[in-house]
PDB file of N, CA, C and O in Angstrom:
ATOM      1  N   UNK A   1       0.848  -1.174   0.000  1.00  0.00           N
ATOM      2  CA  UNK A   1       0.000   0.000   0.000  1.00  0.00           C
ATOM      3  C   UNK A   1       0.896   1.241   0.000  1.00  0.00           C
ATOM      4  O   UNK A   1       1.895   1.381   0.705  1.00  0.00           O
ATOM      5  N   UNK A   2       0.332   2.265  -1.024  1.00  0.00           N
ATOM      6  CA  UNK A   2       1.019   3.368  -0.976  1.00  0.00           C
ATOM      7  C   UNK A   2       0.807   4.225  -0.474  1.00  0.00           C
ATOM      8  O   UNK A   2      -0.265   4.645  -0.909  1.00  0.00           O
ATOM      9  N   UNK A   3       1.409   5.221   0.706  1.00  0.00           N
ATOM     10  CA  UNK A   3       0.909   6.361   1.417  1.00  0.00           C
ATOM     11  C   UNK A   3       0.635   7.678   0.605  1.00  0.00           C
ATOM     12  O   UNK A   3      -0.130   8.640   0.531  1.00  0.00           O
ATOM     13  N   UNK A   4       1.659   7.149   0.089  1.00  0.00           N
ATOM     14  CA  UNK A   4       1.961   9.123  -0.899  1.00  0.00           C
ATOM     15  C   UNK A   4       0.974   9.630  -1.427  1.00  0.00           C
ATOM     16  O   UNK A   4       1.294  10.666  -2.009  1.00  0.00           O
ATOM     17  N   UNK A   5      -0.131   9.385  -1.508  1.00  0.00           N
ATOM     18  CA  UNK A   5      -1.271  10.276  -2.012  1.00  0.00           C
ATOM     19  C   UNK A   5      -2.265  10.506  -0.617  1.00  0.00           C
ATOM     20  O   UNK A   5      -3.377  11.012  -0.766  1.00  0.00           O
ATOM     21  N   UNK A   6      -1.789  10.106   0.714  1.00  0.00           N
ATOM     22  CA  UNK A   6      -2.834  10.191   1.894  1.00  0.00           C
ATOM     23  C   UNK A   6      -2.772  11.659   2.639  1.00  0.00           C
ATOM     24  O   UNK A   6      -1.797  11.549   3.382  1.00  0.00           O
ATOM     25  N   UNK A   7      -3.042  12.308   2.725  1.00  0.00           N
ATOM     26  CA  UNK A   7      -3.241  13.831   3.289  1.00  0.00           C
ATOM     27  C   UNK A   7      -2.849  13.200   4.977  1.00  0.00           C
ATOM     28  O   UNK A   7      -3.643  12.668   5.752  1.00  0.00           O
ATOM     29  N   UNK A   8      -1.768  13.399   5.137  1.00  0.00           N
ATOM     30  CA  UNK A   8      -1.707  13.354   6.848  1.00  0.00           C
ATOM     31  C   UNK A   8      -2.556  13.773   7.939  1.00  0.00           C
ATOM     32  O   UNK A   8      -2.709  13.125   8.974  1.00  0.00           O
ATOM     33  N   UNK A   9      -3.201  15.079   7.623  1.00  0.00           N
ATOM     34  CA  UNK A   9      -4.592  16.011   8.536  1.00  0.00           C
ATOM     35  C   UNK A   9      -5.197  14.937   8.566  1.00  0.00           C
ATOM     36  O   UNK A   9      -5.477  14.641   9.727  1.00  0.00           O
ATOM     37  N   UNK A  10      -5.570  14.130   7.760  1.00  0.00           N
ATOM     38  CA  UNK A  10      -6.653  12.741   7.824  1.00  0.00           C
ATOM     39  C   UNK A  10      -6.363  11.834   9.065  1.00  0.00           C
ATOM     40  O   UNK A  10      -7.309  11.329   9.669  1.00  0.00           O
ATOM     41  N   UNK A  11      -4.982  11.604   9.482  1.00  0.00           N
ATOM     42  CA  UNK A  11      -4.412  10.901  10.327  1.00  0.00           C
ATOM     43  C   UNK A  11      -4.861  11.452  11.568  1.00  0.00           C
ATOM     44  O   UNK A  11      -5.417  10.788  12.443  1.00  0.00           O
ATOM     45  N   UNK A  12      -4.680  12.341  11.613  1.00  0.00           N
ATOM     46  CA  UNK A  12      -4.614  13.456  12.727  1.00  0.00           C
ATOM     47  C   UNK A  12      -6.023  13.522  13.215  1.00  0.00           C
ATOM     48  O   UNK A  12      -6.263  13.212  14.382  1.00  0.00           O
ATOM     49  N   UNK A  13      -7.035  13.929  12.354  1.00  0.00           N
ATOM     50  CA  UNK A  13      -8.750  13.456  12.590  1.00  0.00           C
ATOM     51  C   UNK A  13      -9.043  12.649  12.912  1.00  0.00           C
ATOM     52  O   UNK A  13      -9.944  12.804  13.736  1.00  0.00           O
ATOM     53  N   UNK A  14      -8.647  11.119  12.641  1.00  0.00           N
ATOM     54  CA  UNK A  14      -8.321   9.931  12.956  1.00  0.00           C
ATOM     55  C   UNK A  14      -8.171   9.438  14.442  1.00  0.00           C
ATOM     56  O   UNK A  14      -8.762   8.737  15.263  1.00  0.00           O
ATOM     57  N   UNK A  15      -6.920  10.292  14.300  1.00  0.00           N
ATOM     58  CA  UNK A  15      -6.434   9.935  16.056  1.00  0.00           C
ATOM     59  C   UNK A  15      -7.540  10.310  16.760  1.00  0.00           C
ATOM     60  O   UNK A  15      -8.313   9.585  17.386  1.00  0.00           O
ATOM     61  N   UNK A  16      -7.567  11.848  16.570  1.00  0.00           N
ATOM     62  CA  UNK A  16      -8.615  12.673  17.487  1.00  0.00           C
ATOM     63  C   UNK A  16     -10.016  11.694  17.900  1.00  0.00           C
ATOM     64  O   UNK A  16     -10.314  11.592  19.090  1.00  0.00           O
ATOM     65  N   UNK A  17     -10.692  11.117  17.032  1.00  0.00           N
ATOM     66  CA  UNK A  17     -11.684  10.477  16.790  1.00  0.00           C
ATOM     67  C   UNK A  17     -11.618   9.458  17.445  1.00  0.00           C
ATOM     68  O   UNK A  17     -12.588   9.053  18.087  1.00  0.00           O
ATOM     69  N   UNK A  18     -10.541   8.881  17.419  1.00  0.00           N
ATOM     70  CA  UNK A  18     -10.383   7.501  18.113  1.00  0.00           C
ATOM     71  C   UNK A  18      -9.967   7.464  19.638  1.00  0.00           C
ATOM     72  O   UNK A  18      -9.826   6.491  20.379  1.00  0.00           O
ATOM     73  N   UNK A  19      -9.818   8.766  19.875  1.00  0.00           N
ATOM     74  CA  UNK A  19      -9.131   9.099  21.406  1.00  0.00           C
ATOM     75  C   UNK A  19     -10.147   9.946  22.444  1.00  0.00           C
ATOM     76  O   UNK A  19     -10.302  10.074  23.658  1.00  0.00           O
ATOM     77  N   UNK A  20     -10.703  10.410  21.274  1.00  0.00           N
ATOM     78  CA  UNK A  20     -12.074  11.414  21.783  1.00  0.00           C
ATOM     79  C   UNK A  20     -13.632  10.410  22.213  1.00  0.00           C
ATOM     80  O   UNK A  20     -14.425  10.631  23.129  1.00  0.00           O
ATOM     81  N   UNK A  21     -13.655   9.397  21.269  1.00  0.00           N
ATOM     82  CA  UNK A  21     -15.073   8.725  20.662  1.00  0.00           C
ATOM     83  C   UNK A  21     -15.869   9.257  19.997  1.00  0.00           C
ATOM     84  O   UNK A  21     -16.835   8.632  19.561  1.00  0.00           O
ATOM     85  N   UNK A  22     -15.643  10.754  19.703  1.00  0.00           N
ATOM     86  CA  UNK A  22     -17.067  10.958  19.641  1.00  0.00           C
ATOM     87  C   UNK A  22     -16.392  12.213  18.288  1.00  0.00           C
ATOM     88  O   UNK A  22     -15.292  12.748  18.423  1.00  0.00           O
ATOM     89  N   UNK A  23     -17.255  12.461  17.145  1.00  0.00           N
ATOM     90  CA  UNK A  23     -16.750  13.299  15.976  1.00  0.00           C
ATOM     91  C   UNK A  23     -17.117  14.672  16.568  1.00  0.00           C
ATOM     92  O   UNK A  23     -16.359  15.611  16.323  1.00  0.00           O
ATOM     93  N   UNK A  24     -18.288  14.890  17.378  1.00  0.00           N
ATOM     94  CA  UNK A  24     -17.996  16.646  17.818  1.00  0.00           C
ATOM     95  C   UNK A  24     -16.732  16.776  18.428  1.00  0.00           C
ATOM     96  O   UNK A  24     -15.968  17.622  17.964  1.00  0.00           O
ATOM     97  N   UNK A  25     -16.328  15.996  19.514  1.00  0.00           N
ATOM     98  CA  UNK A  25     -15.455  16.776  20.399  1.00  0.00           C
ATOM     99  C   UNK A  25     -13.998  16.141  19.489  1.00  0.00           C
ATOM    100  O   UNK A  25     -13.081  16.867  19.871  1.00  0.00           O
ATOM    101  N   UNK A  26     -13.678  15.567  18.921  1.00  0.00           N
ATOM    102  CA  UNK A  26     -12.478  15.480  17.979  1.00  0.00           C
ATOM    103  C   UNK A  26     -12.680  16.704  16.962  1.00  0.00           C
ATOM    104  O   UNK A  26     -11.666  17.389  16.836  1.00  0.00           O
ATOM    105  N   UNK A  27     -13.651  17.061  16.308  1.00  0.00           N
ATOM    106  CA  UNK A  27     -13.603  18.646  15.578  1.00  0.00           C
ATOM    107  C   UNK A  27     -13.260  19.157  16.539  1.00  0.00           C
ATOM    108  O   UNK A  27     -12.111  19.449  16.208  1.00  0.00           O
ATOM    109  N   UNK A  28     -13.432  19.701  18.054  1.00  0.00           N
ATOM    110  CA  UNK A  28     -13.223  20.701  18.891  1.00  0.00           C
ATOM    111  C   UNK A  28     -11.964  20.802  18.718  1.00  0.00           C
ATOM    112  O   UNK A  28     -11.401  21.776  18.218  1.00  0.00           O
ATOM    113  N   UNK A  29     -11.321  19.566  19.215  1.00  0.00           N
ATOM    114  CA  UNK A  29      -9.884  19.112  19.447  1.00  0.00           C
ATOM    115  C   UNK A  29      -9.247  19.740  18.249  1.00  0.00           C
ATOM    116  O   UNK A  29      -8.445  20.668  18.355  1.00  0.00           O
ATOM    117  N   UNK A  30      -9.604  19.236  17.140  1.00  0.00           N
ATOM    118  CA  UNK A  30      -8.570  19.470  15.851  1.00  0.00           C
ATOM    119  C   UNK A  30      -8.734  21.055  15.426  1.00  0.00           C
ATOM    120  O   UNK A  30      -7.836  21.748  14.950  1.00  0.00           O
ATOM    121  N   UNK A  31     -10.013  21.449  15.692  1.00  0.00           N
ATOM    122  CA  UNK A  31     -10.530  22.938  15.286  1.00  0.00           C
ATOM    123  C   UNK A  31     -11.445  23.156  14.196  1.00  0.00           C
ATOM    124  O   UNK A  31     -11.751  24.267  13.765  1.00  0.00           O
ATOM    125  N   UNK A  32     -11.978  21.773  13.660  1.00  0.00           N
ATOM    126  CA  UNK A  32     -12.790  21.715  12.314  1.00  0.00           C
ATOM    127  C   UNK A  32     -14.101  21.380  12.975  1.00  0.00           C
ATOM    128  O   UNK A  32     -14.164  20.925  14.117  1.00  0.00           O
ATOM    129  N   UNK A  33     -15.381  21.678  12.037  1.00  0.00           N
ATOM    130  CA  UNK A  33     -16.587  21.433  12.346  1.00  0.00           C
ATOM    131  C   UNK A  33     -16.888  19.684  12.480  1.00  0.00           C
ATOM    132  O   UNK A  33     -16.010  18.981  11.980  1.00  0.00           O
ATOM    133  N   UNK A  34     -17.761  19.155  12.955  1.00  0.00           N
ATOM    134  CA  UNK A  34     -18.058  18.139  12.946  1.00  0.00           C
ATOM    135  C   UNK A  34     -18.278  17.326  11.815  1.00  0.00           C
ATOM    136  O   UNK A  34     -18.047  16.117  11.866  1.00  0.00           O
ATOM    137  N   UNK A  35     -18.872  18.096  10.399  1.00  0.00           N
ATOM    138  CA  UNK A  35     -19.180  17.481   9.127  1.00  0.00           C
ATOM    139  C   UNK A  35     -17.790  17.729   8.533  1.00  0.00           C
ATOM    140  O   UNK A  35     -17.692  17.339   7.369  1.00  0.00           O
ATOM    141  N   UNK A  36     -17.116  18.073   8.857  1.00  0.00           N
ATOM    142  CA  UNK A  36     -15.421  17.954   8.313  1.00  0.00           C
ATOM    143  C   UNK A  36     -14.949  16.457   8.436  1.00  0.00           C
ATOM    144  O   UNK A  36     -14.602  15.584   7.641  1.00  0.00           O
ATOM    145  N   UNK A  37     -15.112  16.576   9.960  1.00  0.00           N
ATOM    146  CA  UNK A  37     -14.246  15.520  10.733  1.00  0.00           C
ATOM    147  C   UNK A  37     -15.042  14.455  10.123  1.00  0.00           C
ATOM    148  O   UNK A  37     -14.427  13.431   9.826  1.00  0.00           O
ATOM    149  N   UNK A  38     -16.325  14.508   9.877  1.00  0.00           N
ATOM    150  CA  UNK A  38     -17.108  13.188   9.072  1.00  0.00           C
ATOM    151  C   UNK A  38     -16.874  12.940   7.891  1.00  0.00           C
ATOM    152  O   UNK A  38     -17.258  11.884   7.388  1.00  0.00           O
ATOM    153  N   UNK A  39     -15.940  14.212   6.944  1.00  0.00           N
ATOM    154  CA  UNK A  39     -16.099  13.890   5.642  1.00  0.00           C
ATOM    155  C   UNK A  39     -14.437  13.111   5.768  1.00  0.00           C
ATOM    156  O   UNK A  39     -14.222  12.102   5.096  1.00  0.00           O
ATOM    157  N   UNK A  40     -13.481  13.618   6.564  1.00  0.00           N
ATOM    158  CA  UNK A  40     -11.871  13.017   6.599  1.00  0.00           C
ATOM    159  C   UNK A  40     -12.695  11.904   6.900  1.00  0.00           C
ATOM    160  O   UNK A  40     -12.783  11.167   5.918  1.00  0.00           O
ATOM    161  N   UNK A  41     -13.328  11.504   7.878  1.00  0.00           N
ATOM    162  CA  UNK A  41     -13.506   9.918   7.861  1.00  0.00           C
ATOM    163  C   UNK A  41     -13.371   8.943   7.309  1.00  0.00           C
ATOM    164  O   UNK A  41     -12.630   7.961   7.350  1.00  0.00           O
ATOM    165  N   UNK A  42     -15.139   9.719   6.115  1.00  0.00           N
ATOM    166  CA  UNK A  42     -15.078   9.171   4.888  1.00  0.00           C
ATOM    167  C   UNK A  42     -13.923   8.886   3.757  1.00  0.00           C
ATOM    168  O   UNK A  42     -13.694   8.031   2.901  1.00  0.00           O
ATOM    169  N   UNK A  43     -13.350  10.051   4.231  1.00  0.00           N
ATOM    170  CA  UNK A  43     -12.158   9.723   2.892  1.00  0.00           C
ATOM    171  C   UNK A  43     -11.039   8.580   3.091  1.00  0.00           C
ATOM    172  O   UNK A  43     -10.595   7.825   2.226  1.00  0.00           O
ATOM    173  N   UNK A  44     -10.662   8.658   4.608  1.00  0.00           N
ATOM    174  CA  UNK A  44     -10.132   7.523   5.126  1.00  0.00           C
ATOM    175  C   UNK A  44     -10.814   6.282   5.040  1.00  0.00           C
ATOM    176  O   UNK A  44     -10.081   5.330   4.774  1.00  0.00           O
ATOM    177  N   UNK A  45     -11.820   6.076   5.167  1.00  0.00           N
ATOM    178  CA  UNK A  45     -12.199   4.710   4.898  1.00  0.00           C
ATOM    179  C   UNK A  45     -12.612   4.798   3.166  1.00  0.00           C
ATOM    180  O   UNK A  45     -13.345   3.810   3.204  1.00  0.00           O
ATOM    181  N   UNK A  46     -12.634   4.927   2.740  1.00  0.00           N
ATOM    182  CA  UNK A  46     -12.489   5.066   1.402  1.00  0.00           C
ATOM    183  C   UNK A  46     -10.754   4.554   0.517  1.00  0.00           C
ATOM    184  O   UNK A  46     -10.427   3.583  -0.164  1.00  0.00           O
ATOM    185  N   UNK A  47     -10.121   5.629   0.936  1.00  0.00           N
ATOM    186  CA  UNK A  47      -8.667   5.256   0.931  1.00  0.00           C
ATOM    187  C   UNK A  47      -8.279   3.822   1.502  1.00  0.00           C
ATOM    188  O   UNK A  47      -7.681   3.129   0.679  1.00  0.00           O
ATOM    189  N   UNK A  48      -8.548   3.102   3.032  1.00  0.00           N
ATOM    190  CA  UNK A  48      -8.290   2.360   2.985  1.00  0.00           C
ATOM    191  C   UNK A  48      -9.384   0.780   3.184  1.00  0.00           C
ATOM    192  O   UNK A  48      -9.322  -0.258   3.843  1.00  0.00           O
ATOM    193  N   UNK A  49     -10.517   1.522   1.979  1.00  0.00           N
ATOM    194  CA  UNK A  49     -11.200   0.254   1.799  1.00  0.00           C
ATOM    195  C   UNK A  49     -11.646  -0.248   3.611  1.00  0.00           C
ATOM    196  O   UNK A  49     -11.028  -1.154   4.170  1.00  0.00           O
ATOM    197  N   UNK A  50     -12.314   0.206   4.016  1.00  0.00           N
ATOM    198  CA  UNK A  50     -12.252  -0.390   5.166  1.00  0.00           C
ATOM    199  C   UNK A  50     -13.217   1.365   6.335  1.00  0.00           C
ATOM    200  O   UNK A  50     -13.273   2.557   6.034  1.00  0.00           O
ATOM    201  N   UNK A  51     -13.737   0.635   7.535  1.00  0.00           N
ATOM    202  CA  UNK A  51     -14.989   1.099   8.017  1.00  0.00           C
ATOM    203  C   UNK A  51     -13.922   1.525   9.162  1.00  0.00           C
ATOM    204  O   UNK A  51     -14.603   2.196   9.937  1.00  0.00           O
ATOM    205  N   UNK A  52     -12.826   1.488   9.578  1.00  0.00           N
ATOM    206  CA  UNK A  52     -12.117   1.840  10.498  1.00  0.00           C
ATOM    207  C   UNK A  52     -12.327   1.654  12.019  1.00  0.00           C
ATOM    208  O   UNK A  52     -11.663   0.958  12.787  1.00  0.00           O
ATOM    209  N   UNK A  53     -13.749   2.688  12.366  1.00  0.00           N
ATOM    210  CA  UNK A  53     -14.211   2.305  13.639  1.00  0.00           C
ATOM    211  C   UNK A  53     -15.453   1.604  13.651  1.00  0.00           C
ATOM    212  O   UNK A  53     -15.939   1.227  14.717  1.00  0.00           O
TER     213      UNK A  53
END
C-alpha cells in the first residue's frame, strides 16, 4: 500500500476520533466542524477500503 497520495490532517482526525469517541469533540480538538471531521472519515475509509471504527 502506498501512502503518498494520503493527506496526513486525515491521520490526525483519525487519532482525534479515536481518542475522543465521539466526531464533535475530535472537531473541537482538531478545530474543524463536525461534518469535516465526518467527511476526513469518509475519505479515510475510502482510501483504505475499510470502516475503520
Amino acid at each position: 500500500m502506498k501512502l503518498n497520495n494520503l493527506d496526513l490532517n486525515l491521520l490526525v482526525v483519525f487519532n482525534a476520533i479515536y481518542t475522543e469517541g465521539s466526531l464533535t469533540k475530535a472537531g473541537e480538538i482538531v478545530g474543524i466542524t463536525q461534518p469535516a471531521v465526518s467527511s476526513a472519515l469518509s475519505k479515510l475509509r475510502e482510501y483504505f477500503d475499510d470502516q475503520l471504527l
